[in-house]
N, CA, C and O atoms as a MOPAC input file, in Angstrom:
PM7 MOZYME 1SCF
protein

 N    107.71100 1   127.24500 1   106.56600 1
 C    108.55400 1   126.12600 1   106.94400 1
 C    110.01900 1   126.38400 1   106.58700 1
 O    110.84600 1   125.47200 1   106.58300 1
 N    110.41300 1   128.06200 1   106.18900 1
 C    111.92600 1   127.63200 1   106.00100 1
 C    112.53900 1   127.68400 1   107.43400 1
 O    112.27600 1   128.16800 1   108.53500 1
 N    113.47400 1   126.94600 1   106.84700 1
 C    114.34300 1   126.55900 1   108.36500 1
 C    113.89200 1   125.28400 1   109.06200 1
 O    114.13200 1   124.84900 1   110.18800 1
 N    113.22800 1   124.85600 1   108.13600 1
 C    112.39000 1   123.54800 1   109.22100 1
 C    112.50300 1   122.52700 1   108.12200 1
 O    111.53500 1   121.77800 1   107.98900 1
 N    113.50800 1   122.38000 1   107.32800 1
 C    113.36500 1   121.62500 1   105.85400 1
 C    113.51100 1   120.04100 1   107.14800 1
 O    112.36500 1   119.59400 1   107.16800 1
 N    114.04600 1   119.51100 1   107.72200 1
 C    114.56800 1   118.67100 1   108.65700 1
 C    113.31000 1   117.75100 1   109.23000 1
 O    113.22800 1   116.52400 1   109.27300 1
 N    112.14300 1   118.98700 1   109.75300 1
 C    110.87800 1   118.74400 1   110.19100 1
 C    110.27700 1   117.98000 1   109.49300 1
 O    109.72000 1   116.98500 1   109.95800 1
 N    110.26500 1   118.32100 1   108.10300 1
 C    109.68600 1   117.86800 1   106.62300 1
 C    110.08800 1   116.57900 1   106.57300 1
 O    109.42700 1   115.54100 1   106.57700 1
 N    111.67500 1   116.83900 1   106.51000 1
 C    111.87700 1   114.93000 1   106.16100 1
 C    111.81100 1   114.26600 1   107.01600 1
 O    111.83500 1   113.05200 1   106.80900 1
 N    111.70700 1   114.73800 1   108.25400 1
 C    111.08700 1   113.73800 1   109.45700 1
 C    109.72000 1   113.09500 1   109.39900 1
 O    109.28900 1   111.99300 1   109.73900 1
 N    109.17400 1   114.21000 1   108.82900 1
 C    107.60300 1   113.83700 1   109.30600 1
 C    106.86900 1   113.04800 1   107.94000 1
 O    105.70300 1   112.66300 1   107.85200 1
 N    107.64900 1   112.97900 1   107.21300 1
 C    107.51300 1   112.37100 1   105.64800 1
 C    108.22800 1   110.96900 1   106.13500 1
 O    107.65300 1   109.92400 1   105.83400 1
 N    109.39900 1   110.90900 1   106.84100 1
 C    110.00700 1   109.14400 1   107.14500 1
 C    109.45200 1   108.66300 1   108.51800 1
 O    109.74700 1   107.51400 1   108.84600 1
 N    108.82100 1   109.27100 1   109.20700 1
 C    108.37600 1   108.88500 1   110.84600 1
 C    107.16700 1   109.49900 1   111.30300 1
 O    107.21900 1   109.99700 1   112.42800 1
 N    105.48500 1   109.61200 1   110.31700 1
 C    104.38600 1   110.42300 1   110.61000 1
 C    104.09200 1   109.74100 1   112.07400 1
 O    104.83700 1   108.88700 1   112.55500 1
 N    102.84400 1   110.25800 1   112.75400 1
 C    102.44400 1   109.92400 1   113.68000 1
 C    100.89000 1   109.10800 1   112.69100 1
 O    100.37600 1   107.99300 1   112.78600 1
 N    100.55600 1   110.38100 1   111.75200 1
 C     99.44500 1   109.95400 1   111.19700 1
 C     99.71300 1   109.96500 1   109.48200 1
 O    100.59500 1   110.64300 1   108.95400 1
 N     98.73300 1   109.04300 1   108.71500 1
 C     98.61800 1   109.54700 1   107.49000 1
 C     97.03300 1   109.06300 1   106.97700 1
 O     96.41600 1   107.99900 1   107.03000 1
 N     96.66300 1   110.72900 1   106.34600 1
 C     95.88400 1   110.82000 1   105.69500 1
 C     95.29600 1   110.78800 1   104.77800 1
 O     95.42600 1   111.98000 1   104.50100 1
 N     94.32300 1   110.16100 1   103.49300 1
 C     94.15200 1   110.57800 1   102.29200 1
 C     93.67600 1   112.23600 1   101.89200 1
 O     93.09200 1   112.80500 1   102.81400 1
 N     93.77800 1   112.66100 1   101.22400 1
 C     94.06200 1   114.09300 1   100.52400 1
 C     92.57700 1   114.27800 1    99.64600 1
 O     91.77500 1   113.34900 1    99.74800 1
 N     92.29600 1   115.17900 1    98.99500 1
 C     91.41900 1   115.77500 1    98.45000 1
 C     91.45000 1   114.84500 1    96.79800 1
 O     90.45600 1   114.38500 1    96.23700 1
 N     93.07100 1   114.76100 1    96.23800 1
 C     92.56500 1   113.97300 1    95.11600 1
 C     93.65200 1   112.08600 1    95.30300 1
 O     93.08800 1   111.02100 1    95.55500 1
 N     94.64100 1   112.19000 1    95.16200 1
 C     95.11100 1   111.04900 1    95.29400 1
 C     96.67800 1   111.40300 1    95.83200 1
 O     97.67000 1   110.71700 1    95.58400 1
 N     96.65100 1   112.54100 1    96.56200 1
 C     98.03300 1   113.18200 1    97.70800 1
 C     97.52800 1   112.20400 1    98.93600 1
 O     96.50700 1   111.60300 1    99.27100 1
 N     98.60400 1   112.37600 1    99.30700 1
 C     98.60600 1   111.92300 1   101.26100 1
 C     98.81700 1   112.83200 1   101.82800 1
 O     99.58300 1   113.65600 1   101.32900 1
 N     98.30800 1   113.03900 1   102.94100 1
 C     98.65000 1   114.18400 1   104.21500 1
 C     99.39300 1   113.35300 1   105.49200 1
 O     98.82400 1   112.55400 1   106.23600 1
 N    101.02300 1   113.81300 1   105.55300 1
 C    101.47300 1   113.31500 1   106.67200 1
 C    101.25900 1   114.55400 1   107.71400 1
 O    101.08100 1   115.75000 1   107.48500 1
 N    101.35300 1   113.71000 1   109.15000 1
 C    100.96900 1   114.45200 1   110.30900 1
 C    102.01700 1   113.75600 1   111.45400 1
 O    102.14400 1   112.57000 1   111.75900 1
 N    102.79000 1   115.08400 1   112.01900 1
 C    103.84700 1   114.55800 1   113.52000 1
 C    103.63500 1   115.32100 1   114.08800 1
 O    103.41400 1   116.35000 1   113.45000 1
 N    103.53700 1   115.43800 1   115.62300 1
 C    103.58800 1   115.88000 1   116.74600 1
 C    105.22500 1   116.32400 1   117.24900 1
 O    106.12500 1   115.53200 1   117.52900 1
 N    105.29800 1   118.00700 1   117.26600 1
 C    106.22500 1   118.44800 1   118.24300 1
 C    106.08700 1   119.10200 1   119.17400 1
 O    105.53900 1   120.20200 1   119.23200 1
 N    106.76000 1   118.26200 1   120.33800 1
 C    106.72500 1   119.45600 1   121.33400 1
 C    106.95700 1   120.69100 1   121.35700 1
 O    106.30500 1   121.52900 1   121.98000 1
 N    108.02000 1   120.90100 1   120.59500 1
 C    109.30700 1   122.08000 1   120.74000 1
 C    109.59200 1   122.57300 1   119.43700 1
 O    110.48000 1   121.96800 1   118.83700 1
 N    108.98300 1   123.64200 1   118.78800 1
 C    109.40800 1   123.90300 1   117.24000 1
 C    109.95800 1   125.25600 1   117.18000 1
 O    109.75800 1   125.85000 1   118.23900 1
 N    110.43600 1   125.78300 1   116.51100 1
 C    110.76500 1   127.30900 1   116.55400 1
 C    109.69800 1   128.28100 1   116.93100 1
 O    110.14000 1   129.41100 1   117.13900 1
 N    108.65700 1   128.16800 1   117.04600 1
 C    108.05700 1   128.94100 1   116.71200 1
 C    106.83200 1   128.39800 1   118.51600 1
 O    106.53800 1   129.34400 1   119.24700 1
 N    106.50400 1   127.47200 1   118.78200 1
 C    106.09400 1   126.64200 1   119.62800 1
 C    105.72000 1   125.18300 1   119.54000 1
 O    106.25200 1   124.49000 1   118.67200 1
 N    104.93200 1   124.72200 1   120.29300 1
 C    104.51000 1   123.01300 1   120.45800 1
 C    103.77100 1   123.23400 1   118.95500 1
 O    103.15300 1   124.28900 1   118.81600 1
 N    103.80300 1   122.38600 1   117.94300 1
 C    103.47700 1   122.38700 1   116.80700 1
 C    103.32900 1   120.78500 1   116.51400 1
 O    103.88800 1   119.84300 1   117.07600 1
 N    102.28700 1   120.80100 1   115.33200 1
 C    102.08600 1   119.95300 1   114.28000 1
 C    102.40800 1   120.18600 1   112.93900 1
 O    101.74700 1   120.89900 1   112.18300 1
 N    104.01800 1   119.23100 1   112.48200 1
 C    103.63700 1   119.71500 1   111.23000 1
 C    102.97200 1   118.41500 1   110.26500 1
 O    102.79100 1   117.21100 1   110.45100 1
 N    102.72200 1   119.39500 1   109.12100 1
 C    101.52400 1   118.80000 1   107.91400 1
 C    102.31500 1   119.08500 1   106.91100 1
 O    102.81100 1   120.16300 1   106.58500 1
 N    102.44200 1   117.48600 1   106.19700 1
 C    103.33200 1   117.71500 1   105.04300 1
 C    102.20600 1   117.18900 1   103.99400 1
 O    101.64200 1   116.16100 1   104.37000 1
 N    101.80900 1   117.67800 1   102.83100 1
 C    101.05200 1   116.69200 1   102.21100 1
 C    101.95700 1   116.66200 1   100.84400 1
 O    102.59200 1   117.60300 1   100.37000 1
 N    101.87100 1   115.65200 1   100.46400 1
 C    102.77600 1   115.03700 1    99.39000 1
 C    101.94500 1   113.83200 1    98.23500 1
 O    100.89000 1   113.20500 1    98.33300 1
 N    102.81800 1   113.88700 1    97.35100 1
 C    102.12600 1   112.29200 1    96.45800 1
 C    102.86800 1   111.68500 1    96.29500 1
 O    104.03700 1   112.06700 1    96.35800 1
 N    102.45100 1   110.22600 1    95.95700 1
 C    103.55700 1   109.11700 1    95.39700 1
 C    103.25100 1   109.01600 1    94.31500 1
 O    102.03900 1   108.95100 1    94.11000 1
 N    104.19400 1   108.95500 1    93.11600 1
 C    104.17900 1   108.26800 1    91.73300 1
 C    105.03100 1   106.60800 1    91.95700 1
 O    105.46600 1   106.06800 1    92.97500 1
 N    105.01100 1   106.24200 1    90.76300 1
 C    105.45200 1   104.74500 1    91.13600 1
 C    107.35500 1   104.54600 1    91.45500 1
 O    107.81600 1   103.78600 1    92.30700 1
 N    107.97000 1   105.20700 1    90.76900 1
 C    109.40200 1   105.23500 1    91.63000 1
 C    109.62600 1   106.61300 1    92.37100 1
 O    110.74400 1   107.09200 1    92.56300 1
 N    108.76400 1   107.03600 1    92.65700 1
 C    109.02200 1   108.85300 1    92.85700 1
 C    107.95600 1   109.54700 1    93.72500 1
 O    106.93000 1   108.98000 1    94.10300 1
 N    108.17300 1   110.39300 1    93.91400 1
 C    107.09200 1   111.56900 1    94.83800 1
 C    107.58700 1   112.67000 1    95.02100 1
 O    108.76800 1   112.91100 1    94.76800 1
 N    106.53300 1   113.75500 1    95.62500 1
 C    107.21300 1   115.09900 1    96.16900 1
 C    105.98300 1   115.15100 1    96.73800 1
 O    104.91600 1   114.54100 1    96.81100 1
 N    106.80600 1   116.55300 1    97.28000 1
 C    105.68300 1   118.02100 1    98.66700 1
 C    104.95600 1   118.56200 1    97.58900 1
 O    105.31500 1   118.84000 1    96.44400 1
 N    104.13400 1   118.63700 1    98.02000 1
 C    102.81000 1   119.35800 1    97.72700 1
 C    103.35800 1   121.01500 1    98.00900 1
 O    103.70700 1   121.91700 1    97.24700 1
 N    103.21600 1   120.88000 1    99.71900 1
 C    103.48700 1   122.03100 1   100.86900 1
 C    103.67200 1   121.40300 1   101.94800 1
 O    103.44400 1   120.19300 1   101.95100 1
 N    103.96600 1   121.82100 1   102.70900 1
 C    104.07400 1   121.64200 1   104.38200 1
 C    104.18500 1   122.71700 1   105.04600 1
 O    104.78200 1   123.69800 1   104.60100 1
 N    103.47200 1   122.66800 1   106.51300 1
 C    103.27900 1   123.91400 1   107.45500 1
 C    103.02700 1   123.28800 1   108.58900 1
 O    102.88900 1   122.06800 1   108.68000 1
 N    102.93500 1   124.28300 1   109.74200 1
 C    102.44600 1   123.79400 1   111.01700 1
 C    101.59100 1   124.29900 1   111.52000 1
 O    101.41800 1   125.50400 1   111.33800 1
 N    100.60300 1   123.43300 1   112.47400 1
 C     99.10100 1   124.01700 1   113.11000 1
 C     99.36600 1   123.26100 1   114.63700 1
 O    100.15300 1   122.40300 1   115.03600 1
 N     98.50700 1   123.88900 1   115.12400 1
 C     97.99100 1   123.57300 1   116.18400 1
 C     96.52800 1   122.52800 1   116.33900 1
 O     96.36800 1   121.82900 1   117.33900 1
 N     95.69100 1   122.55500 1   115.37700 1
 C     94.64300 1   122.14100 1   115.30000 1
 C     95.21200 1   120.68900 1   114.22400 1
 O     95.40100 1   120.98100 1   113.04300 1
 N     95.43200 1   119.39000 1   114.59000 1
 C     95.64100 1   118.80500 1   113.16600 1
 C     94.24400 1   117.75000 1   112.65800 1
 O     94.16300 1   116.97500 1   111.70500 1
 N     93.15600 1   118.13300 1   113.82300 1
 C     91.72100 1   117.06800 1   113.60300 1
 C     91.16300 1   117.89300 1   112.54900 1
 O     90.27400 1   117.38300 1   111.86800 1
 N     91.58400 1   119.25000 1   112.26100 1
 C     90.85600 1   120.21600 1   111.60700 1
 C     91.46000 1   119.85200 1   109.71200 1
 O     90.79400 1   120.14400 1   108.71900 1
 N     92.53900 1   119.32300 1   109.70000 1
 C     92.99400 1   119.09200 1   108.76400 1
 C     92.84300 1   117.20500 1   107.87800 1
 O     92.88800 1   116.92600 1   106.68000 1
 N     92.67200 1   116.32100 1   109.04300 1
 C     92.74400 1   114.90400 1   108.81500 1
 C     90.90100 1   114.87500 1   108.75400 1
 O     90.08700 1   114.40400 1   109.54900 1
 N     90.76700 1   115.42200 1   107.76700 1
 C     89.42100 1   114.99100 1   107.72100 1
 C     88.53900 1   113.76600 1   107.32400 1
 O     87.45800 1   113.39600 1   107.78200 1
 N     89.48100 1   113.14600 1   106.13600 1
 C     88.58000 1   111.73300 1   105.37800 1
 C     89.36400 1   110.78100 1   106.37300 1
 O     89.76600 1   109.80400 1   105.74100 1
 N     89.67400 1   110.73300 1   107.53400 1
 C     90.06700 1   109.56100 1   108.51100 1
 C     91.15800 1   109.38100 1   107.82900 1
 O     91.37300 1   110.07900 1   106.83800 1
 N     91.91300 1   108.55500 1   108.18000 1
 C     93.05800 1   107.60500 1   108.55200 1
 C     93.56800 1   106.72800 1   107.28900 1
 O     92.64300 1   106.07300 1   106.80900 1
 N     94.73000 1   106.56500 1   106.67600 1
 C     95.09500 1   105.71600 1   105.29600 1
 C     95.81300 1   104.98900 1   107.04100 1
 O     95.32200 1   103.94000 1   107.45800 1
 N     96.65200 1   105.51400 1   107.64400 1
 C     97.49100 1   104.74500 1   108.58100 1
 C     97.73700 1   105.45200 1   109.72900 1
 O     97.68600 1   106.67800 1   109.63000 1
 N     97.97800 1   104.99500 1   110.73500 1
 C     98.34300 1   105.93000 1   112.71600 1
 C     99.22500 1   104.74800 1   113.15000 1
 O     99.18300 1   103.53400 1   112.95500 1
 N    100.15800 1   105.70500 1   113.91300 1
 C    101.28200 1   104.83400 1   114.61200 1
 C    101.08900 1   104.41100 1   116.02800 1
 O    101.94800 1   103.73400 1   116.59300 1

């Protein structure tokens, strides 16, 4: 994701989807048409603390049903 820091804070303030995570992270999920690289999904997964949060990681796939596995915290 370098070069795509932009992608990140997009898809962290405007997901399409959000997911619950493996322990108590969220997995955000946006749809691009057009990424450097091609039509992409990126996947940011992150946590919230109570005034605060950060990235986990973030990357992009093509597949994002392969990743949103425990369903849906929220969809836009």
């Amino acid at each position: 994701m370098a070069g795509n820091q932009d992608i990140v804070f997009e898809t962290l303030e405007d997901p399409d989807i959000i997911s619950g995570g493996k322990g108590k992270e969220f997995i955000a999920v946006k749809h691009y048409g057009k990424t450097s690289i091609s039509e992409k999904n990126a996947v940011v997964i992150y946590k919230e603390q109570e005034n605060d949060g950060f990235v986990i990681t973030a990357f992009m796939t093509s597949k994002p049903e392969k990743i949103v596995k425990k369903g849906f915290v929220w969809k836009k």
